[in-house]
gemmi code that builds the backbone of each chain (N, CA, C; Angstrom):
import gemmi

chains = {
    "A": [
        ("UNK", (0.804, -1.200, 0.000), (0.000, 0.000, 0.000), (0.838, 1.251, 0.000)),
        ("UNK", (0.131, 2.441, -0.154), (0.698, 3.490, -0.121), (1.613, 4.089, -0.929)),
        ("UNK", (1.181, 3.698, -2.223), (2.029, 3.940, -3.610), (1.837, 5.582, -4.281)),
        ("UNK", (2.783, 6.312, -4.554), (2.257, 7.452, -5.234), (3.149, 7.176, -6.581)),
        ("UNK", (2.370, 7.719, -7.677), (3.295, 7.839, -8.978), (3.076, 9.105, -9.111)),
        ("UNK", (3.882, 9.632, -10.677), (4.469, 10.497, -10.674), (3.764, 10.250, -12.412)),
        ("UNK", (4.225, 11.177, -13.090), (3.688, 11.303, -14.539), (3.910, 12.729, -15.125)),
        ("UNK", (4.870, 12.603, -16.192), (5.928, 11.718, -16.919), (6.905, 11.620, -15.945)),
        ("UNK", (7.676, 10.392, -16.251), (9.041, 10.225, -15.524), (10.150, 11.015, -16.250)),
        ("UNK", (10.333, 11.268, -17.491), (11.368, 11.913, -18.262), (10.332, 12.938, -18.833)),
        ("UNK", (10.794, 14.219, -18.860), (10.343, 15.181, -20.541), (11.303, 16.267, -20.686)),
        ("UNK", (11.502, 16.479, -21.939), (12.391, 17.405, -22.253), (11.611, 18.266, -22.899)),
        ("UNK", (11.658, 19.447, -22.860), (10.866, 20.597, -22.929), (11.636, 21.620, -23.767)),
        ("UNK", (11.099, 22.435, -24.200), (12.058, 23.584, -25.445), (11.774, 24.746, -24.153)),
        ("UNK", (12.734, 25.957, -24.537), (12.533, 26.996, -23.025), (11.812, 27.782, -23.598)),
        ("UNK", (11.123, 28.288, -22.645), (9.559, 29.066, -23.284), (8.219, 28.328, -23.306)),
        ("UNK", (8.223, 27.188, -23.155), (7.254, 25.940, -23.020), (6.854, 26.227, -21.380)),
        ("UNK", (5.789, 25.173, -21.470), (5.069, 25.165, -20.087), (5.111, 24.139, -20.169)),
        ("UNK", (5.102, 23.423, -19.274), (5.098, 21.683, -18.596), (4.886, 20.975, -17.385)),
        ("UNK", (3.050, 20.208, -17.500), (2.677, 19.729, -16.023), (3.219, 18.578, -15.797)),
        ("UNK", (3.535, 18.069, -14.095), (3.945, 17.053, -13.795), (2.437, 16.255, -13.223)),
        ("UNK", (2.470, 15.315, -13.290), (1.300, 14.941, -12.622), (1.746, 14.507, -11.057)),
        ("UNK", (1.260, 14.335, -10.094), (1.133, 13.243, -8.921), (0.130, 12.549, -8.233)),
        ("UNK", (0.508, 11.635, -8.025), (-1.057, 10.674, -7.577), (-0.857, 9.743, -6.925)),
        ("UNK", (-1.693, 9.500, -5.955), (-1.784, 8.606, -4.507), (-2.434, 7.695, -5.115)),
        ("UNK", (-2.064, 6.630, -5.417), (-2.864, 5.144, -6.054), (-3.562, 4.476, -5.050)),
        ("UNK", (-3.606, 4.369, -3.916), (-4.803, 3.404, -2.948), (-4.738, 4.650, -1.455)),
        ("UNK", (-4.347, 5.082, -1.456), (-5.102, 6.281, -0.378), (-5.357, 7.575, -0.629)),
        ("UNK", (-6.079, 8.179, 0.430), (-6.499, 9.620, -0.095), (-5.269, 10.441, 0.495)),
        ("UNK", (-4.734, 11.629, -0.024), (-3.975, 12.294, 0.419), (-4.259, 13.652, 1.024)),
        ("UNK", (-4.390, 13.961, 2.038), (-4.681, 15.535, 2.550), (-3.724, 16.609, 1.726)),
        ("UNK", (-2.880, 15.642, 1.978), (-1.506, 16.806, 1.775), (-0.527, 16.140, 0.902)),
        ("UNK", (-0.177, 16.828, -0.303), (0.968, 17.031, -1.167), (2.031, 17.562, -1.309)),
        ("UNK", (2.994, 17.330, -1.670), (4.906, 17.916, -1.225), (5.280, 17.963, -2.370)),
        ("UNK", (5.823, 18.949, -3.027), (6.889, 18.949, -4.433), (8.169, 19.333, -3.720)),
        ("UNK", (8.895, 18.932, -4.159), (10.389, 19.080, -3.942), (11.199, 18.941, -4.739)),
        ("UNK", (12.518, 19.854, -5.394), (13.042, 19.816, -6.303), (14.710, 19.610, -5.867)),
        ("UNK", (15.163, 18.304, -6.717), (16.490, 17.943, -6.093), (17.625, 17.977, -7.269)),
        ("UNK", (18.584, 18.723, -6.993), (19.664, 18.996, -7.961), (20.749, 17.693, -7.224)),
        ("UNK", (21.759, 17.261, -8.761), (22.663, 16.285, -8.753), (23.083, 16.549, -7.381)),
        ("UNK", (23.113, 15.231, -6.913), (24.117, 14.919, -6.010), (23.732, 15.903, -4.658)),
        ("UNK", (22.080, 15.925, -4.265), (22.411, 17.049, -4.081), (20.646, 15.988, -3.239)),
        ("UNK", (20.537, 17.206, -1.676), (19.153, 16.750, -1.174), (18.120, 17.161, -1.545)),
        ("UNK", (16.629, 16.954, -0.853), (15.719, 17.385, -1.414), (15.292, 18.682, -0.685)),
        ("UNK", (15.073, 19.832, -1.665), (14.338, 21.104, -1.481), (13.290, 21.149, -1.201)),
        ("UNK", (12.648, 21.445, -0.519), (10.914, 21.491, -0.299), (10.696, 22.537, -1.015)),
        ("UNK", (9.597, 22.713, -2.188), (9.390, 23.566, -3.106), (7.693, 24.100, -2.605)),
        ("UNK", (6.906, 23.439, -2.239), (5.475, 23.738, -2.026), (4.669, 22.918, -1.215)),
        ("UNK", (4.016, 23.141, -0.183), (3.071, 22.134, 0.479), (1.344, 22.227, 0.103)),
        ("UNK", (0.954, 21.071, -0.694), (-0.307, 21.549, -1.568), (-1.097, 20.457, -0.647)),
        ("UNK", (-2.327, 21.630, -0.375), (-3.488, 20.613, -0.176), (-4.881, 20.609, -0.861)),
        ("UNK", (-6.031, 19.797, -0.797), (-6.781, 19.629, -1.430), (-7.971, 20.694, -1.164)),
        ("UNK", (-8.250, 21.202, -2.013), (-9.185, 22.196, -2.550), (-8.305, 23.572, -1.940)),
        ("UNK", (-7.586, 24.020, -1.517), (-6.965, 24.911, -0.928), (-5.712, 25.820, -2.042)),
        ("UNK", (-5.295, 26.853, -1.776), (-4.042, 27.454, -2.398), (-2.650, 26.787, -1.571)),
        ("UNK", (-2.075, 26.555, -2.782), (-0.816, 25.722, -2.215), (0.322, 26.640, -1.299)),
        ("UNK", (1.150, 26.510, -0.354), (1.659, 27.060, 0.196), (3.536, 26.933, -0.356)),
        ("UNK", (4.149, 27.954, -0.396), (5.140, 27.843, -1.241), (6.239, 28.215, -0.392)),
        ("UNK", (7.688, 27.854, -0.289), (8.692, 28.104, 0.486), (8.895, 29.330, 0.147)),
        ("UNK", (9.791, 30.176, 0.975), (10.476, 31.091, 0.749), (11.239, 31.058, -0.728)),
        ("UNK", (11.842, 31.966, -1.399), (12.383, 31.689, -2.642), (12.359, 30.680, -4.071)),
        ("UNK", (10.450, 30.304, -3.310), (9.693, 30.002, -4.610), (9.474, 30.696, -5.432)),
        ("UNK", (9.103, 31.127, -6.462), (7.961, 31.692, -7.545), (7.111, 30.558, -7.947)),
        ("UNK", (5.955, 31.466, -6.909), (4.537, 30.673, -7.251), (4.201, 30.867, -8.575)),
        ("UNK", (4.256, 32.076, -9.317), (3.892, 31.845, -10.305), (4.130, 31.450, -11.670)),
        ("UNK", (5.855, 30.865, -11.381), (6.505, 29.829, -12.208), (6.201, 28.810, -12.018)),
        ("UNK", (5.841, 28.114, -10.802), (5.572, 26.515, -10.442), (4.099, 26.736, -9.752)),
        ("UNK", (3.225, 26.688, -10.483), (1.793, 26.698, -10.253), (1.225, 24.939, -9.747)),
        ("UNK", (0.711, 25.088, -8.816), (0.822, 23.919, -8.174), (-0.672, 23.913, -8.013)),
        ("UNK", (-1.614, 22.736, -8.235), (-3.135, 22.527, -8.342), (-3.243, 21.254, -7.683)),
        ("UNK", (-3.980, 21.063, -6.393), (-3.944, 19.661, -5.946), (-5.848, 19.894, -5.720)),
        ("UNK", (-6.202, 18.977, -6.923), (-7.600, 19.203, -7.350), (-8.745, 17.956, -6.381)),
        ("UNK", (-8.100, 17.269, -5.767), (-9.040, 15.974, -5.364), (-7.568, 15.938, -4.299)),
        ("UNK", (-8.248, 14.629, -3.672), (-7.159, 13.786, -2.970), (-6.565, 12.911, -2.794)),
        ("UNK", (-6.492, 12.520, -4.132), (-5.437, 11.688, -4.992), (-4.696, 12.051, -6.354)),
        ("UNK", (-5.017, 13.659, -6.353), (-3.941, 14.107, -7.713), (-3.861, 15.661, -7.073)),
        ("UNK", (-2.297, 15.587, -7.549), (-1.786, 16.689, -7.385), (-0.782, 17.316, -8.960)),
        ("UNK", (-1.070, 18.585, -9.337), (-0.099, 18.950, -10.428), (0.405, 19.807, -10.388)),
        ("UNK", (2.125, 19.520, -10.641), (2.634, 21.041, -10.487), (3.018, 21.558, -12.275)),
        ("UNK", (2.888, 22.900, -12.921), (3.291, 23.077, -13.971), (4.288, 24.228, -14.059)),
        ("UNK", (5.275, 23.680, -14.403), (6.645, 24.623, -14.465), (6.243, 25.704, -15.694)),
        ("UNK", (5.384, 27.082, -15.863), (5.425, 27.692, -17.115), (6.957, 28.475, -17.171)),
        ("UNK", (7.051, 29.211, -18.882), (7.782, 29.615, -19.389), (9.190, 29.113, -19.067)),
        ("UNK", (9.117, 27.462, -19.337), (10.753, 27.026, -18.526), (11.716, 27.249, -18.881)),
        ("UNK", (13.108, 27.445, -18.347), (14.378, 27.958, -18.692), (15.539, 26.961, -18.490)),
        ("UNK", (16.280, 26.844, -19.065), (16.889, 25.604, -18.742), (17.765, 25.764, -17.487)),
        ("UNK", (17.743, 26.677, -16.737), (17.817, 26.411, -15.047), (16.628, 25.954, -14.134)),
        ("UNK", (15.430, 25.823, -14.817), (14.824, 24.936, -14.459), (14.636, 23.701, -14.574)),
        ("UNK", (15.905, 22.835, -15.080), (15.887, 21.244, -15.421), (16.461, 20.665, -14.414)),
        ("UNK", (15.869, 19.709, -13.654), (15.537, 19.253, -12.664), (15.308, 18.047, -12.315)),
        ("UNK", (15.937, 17.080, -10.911), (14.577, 15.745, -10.928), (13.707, 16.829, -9.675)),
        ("UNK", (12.365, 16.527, -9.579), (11.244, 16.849, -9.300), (10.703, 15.403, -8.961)),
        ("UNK", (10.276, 15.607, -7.568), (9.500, 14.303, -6.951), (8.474, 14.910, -6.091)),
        ("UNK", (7.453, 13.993, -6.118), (6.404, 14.595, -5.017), (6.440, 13.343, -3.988)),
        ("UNK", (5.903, 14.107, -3.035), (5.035, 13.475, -1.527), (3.640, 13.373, -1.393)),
        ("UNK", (3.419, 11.992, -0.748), (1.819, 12.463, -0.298), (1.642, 11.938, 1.018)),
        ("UNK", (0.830, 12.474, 2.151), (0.681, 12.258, 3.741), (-0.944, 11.542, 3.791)),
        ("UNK", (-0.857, 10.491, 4.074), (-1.982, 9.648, 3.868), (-3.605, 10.172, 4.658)),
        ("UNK", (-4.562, 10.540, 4.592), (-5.591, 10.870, 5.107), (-5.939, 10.089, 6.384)),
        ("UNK", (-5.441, 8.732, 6.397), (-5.930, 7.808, 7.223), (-4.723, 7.590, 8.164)),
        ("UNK", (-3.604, 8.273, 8.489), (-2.257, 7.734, 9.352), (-3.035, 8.627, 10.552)),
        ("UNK", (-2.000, 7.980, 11.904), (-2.555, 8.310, 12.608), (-1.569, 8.213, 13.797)),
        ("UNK", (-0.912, 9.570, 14.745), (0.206, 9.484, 15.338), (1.101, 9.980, 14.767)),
        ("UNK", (1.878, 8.984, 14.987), (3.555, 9.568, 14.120), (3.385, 8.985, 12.928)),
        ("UNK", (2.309, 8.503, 12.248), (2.091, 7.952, 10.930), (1.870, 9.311, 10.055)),
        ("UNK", (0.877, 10.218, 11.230), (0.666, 11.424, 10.060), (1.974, 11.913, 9.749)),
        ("UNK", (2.992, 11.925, 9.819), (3.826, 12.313, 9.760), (4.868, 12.195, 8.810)),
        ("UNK", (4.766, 11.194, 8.176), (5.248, 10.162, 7.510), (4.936, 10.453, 5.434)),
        ("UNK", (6.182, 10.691, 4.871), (5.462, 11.106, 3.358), (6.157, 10.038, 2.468)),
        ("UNK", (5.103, 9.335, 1.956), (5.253, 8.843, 0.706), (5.568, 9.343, -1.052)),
        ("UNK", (6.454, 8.594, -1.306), (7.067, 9.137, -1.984), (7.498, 8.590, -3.591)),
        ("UNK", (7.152, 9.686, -4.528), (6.838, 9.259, -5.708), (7.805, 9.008, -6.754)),
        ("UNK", (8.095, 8.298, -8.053), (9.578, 7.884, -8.297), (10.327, 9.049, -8.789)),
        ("UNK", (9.411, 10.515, -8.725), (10.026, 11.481, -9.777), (10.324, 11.903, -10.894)),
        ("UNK", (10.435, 12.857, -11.231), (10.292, 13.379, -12.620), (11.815, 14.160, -13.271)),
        ("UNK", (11.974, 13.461, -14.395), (13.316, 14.857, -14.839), (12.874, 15.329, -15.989)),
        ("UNK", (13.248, 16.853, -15.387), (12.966, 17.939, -16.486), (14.247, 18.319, -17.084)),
        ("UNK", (14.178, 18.729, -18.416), (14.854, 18.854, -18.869), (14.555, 20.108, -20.124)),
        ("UNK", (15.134, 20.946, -19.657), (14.655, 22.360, -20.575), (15.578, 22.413, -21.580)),
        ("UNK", (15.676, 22.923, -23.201), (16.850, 22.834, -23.864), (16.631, 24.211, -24.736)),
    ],
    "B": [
        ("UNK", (17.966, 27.813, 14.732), (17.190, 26.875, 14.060), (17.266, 26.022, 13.734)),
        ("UNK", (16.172, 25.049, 13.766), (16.155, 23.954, 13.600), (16.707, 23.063, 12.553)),
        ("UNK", (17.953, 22.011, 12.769), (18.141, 21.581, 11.351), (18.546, 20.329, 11.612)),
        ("UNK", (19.589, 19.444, 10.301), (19.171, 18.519, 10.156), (20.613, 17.862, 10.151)),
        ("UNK", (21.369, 17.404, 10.837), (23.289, 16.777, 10.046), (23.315, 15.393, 10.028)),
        ("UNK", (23.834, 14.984, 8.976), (24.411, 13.798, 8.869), (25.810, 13.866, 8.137)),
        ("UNK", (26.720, 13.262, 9.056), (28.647, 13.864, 9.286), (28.526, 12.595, 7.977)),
        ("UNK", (29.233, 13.156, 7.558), (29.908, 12.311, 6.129), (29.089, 12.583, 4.825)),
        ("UNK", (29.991, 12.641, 3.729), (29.060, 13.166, 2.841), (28.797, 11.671, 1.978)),
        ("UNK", (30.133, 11.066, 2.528), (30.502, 9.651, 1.506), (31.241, 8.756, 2.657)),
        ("UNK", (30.585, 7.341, 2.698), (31.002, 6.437, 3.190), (31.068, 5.681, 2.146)),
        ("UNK", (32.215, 4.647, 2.678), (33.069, 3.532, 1.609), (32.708, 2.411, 2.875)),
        ("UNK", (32.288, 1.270, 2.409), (32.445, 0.259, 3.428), (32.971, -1.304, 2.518)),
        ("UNK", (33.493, -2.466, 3.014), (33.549, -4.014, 2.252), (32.496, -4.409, 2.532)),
        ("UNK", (32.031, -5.151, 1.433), (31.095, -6.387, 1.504), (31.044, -6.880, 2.862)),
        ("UNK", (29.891, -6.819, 3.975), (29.885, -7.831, 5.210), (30.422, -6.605, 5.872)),
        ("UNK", (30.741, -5.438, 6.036), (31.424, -4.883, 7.214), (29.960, -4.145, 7.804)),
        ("UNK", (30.335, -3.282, 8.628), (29.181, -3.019, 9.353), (28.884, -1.096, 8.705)),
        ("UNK", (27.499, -0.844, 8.208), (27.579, 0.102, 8.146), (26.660, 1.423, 9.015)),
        ("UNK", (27.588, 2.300, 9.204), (27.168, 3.028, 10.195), (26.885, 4.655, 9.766)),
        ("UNK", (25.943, 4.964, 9.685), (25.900, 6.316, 9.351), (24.866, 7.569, 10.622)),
        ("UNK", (25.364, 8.638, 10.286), (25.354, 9.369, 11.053), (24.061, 10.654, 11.260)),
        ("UNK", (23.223, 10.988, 12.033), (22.400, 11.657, 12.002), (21.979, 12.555, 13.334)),
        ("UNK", (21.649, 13.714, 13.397), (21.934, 14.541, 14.258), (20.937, 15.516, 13.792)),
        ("UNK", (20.344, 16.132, 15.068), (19.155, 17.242, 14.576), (19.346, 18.161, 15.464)),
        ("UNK", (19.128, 19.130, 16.039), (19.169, 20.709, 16.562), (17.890, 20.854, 17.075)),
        ("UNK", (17.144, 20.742, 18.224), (16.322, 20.887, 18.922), (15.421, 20.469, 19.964)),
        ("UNK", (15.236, 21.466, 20.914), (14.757, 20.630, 22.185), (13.727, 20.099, 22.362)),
        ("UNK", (12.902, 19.794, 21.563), (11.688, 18.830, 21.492), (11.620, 18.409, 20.499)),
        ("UNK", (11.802, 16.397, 20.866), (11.797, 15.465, 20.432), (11.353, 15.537, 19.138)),
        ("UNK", (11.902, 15.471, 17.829), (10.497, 14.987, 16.885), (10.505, 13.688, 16.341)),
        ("UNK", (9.740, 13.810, 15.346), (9.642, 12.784, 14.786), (10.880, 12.434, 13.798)),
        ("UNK", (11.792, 11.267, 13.523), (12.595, 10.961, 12.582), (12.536, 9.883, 12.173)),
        ("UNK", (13.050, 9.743, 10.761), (12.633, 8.910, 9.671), (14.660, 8.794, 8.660)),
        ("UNK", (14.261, 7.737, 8.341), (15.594, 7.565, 6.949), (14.746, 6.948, 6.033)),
        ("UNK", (15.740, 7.715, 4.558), (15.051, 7.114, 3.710), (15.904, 6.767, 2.692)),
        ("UNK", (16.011, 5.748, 1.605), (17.446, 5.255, 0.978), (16.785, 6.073, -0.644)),
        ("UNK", (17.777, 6.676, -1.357), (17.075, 6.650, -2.735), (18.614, 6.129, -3.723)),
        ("UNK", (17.753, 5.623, -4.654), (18.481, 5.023, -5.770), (18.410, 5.660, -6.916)),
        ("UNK", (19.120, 5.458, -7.725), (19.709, 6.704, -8.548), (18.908, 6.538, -9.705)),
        ("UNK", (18.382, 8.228, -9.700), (16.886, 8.333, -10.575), (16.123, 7.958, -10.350)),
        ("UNK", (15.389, 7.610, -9.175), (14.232, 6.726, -8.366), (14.212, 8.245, -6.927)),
        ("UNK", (12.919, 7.570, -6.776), (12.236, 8.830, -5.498), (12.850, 7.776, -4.131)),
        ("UNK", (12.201, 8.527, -2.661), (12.485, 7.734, -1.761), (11.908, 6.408, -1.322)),
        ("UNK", (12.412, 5.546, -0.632), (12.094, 4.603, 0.210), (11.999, 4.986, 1.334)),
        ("UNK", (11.129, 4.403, 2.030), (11.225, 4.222, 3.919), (12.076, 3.425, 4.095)),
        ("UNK", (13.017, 3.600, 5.074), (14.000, 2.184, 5.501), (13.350, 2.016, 6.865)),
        ("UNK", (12.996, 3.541, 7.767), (12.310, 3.289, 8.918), (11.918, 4.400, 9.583)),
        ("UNK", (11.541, 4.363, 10.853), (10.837, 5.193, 11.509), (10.922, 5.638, 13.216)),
        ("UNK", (11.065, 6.579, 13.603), (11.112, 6.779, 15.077), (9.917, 7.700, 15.797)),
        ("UNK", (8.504, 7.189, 15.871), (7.879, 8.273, 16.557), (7.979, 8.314, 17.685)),
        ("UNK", (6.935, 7.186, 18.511), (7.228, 6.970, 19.709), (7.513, 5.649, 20.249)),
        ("UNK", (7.245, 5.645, 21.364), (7.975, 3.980, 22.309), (9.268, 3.571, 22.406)),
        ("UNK", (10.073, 2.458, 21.786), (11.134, 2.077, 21.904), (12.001, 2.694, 21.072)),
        ("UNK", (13.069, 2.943, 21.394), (13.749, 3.770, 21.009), (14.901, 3.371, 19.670)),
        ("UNK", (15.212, 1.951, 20.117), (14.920, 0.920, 18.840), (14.645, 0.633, 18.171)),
        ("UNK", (14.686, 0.807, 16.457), (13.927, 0.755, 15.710), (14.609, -0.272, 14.242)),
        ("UNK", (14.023, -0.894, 13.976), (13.852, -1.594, 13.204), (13.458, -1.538, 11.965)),
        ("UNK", (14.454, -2.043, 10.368), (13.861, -1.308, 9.399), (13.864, -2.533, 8.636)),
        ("UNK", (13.265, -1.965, 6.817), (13.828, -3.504, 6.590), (15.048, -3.411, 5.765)),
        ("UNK", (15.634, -4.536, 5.057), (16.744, -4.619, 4.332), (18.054, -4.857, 5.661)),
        ("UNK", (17.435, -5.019, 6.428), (18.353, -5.006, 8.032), (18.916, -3.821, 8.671)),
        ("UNK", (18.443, -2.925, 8.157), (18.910, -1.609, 8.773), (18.196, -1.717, 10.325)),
        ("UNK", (18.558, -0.784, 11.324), (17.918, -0.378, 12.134), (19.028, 0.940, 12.217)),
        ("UNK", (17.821, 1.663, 13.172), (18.380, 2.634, 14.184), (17.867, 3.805, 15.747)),
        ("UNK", (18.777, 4.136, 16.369), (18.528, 4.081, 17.772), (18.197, 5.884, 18.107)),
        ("UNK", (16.974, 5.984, 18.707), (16.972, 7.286, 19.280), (17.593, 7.496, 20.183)),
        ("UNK", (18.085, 8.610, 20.426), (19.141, 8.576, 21.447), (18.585, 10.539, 21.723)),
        ("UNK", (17.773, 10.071, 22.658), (17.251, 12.029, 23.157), (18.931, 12.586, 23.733)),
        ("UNK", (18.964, 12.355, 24.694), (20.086, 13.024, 25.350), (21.472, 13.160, 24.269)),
        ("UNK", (21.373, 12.578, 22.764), (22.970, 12.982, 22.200), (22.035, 13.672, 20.918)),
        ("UNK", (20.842, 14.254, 20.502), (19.612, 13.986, 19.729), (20.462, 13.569, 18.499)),
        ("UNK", (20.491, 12.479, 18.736), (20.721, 11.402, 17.479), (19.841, 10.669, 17.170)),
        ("UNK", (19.963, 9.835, 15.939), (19.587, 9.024, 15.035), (20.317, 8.607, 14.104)),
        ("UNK", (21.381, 7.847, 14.350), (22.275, 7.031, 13.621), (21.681, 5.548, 13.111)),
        ("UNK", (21.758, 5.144, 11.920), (21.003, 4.354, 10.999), (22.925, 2.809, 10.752)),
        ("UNK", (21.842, 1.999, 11.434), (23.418, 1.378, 11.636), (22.715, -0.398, 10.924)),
        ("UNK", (23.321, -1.322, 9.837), (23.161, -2.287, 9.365), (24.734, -3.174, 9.599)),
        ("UNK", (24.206, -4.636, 10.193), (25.245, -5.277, 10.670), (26.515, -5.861, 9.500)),
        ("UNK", (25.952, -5.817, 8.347), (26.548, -6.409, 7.230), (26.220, -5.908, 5.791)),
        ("UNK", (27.511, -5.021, 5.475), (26.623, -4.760, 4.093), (26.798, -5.602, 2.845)),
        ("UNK", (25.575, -5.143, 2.072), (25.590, -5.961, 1.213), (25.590, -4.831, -0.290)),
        ("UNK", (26.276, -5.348, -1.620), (26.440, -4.752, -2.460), (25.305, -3.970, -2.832)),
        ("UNK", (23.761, -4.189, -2.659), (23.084, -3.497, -3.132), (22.525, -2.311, -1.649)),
        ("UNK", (23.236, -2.302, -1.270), (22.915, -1.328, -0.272), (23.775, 0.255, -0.646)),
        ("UNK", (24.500, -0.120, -1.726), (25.283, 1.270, -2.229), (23.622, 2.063, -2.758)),
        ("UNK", (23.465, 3.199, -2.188), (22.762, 4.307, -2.152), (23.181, 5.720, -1.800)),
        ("UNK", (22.200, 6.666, -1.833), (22.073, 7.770, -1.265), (20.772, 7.157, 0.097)),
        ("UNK", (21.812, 7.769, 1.300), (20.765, 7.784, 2.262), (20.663, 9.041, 3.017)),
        ("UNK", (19.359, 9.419, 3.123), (18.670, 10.957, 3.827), (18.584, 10.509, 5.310)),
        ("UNK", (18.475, 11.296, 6.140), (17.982, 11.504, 7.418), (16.903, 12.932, 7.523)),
        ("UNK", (15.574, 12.437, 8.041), (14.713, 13.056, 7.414), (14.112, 13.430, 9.137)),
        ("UNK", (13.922, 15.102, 9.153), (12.583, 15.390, 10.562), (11.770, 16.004, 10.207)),
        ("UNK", (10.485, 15.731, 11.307), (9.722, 16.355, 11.288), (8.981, 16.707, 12.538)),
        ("UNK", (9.145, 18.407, 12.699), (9.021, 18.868, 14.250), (7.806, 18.968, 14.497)),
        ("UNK", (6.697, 18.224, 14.235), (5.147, 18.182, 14.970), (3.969, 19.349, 14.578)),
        ("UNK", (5.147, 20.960, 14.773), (4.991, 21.672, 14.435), (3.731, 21.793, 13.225)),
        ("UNK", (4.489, 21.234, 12.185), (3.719, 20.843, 10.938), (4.052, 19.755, 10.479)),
        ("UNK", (3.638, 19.200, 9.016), (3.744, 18.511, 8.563), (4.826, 17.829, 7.606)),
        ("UNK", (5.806, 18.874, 7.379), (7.043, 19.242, 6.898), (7.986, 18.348, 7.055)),
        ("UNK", (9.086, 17.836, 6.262), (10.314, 16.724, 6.644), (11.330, 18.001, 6.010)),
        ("UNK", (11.946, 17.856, 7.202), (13.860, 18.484, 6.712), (14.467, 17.086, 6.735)),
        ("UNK", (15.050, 17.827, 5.307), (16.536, 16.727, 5.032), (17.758, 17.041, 5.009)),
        ("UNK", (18.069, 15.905, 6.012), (19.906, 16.273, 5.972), (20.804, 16.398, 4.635)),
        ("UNK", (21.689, 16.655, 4.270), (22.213, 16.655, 3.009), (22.371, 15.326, 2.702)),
        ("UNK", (22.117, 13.832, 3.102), (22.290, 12.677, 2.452), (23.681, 12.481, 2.770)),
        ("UNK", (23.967, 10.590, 2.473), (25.345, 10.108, 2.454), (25.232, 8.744, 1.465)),
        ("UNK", (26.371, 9.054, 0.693), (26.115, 8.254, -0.316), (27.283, 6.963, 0.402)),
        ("UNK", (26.508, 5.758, 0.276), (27.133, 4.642, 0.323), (27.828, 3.849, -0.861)),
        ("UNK", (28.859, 3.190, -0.779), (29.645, 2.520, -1.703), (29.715, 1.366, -0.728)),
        ("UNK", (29.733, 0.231, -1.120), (30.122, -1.343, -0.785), (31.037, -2.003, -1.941)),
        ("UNK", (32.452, -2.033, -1.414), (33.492, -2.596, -2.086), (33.503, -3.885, -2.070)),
        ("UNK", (33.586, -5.022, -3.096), (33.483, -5.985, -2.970), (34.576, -6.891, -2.380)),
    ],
}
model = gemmi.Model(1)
for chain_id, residues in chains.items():
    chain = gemmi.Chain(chain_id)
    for i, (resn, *xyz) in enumerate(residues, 1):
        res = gemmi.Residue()
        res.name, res.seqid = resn, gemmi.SeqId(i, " ")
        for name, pos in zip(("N", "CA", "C"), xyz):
            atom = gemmi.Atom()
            atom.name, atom.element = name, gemmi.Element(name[0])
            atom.pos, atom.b_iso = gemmi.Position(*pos), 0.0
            res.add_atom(atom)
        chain.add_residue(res)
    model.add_chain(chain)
structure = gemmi.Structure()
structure.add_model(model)
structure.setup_entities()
């Protein structure tokens, strides 16, 4: 249990393009969604904490309105990188915090295989 | 403020030796901690978990590791490694606060045969 995918796993994008990632909780509901963006060799950034029907909440030295983030239900979440630049090529993975954990379970984020972007 | 260390950026270990890695957090109430292994071009795994009770914890692939309040550690320690245990491994918190995981900068494992 507790599978999230991710959709596409690879895309390469021309710069000036817009490009959604999908994410999705396959057998539970998710309250809460995590994008995080991780450069080589390198940990994961927390980029946005999205929840369902709500405006997503964005770290410090985000631009929300480069990475527009829509978590429409509670089992899909999408983030779309517009006008991308190729300093925006990236792996990109999401999280999801299960509706039903309970304790130190809520706590706990599942985690999706990720996405690489690739702007050219 | 609150953060997140794990000392080594790169461990080297042999086949069968014991591997030990390192984790350390910055703050006076307990939270929650977690490791997680990722493989290259792949998202995370759970290896395991520390909310509450025993302080002992148990993962799979034979990892475990030990809360330790008074040094606030969480060192992630496996008795024998094995070649496919070469990864990136995170040490991951989360202060109750919210819902949020900080990650340590990771330590990448190598197992020499």
């Amino acid at each position: 249990g507790a599978v999230v995918s991710q959709h596409p796993s690879r895309v390469i994008c021309k710069s000036g393009t817009s490009v959604k990632i999908e994410c999705r909780s396959l057998d539970f509901q998710a309250t809460t969604m995590f994008w995080y963006r991780q450069f080589p060799k390198k940990s994961l950034m927390l980029m946005a904490t999205s929840n369902e029907g709500s405006k997503a909440t964005y770290e410090q030295g985000v631009e929300k309105d480069k990475f527009l983030i829509n978590h429409a239900s509670l089992t899909l979440s999408t983030l779309t990188v517009t006008s991308a630049h190729p300093e925006d090529s990236s792996f990109y993975i999401c999280s999801a915090r299960d509706l039903r954990g309970a304790g130190g379970s809520l706590y706990e984020q599942y985690f999706g295989p990720g996405t690489r972007l690739t702007v050219t | 403020a609150q953060s997140v260390t794990q000392l080594g950026s790169h461990v080297s270990v042999s086949e069968g030796a014991l591997v030990l890695l390192r984790c350390n957090y910055s703050s006076s109430v307990p939270p929650y901690l977690f490791w997680y292994v990722q493989y290259p071009n792949q998202g995370l795994q759970l290896l395991l978990k520390y909310t509450t009770g025993a302080t002992l914890v148990k993962g799979i692939n034979g990892f475990e590791a030990e809360f330790k309040k008074s040094e606030t550690s969480f060192h992630l320690t496996k008795p024998s490694a094995h070649m496919s245990d070469a990864a990136e491994y995170f040490c991951a918190v989360s202060w109750i606060k919210d819902y949020k995981l900080s990650f340590g900068a990771g330590t990448t494992v190598t197992v020499r045969a």
